[in-house]
C-alpha positions in Angstrom: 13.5 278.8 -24.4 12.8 276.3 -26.7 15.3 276.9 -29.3 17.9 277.3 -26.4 17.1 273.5 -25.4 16.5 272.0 -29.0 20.2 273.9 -29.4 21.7 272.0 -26.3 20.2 268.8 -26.7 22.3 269.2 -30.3 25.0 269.8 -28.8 25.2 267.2 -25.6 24.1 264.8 -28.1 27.1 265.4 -30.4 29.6 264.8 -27.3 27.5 261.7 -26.2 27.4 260.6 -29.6 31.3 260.9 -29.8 31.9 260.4 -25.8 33.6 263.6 -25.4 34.0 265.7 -22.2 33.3 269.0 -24.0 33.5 271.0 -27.0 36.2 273.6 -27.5 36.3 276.9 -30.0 38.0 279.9 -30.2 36.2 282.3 -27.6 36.2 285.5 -30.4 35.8 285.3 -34.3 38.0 288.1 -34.2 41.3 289.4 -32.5 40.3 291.2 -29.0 39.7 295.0 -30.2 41.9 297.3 -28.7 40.5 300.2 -26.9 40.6 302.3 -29.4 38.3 299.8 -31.5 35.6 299.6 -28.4 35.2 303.1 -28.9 33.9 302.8 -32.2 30.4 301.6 -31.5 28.8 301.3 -34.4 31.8 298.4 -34.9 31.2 296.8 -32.3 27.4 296.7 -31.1 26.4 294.4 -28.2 24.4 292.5 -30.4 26.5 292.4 -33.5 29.9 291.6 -31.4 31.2 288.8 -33.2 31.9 286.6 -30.0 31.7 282.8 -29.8 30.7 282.7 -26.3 26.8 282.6 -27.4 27.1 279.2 -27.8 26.9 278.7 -24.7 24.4 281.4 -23.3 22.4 280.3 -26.0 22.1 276.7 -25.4 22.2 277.2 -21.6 24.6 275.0 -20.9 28.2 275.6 -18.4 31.4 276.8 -20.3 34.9 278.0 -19.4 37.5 280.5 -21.0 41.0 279.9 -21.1 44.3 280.8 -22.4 44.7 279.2 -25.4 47.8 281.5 -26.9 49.2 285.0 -28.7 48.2 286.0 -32.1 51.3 287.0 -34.5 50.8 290.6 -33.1 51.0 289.7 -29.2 47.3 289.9 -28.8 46.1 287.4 -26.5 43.7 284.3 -27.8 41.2 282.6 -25.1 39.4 279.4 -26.1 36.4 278.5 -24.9 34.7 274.7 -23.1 31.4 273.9 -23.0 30.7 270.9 -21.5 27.1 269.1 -20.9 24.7 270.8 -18.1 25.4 269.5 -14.4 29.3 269.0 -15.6 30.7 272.2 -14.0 33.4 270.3 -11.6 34.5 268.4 -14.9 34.8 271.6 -17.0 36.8 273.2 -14.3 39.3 270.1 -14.3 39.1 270.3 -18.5 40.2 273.7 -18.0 42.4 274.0 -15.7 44.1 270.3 -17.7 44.6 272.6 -20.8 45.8 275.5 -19.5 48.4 273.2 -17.7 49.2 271.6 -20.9 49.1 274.6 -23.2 51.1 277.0 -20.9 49.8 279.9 -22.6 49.3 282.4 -19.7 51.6 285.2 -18.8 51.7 287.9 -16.9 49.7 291.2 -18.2 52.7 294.1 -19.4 49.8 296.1 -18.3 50.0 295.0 -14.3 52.6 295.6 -11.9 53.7 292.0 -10.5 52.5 291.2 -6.4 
């Protein structure tokens, strides 16, 4: 526990230090696997995963996923938010404010449409 706080007072302190509402990175350090790729375990280990979203679970502080675009090959990107503890209502307006001005979402090939 206390790495996890010495890691979030780090990183509230960089967006006080800069006033910023939150800090955003690319949710994966890789393109989403396909299927095909999950089924290769010792690839892609729960531990070894190479995911950004730790950042957050590791510093115990809110965050939020979003659409953030397509790679060259169609595969979709999310970025991540994290934002300070106790700033959930803010990190929902963040998000929903960039996936309004990224328009980046669109409908799953995969789904039927309602």
């Amino acid at each position: 526990m206390a790495r996890g706080t010495a890691f979030q007072r780090t990183l509230v302190g960089l967006m006080a230090e800069h006033n910023l509402d939150g800090l955003c990175h690319p949710a994966l350090r890789i393109l989403t696997p396909t299927h095909a790729d999950m089924h290769q375990l010792e690839k892609h280990t729960a531990l070894a995963f190479p995911t950004n979203t730790v950042i957050a679970s590791q510093s115990l502080i809110p965050s939020i996923c979003v659409p953030a675009g397509f790679s060259t090959e169609g595969v979709p990107v999310g970025m991540e938010i994290v934002a300070p503890p106790h700033h959930e209502p803010e990190l929902i307006r963040l998000g929903y404010a960039c996936e309004q001005l990224l328009k980046r979402r669109r409908p799953s090939e995969f789904v039927p449409a309602l």
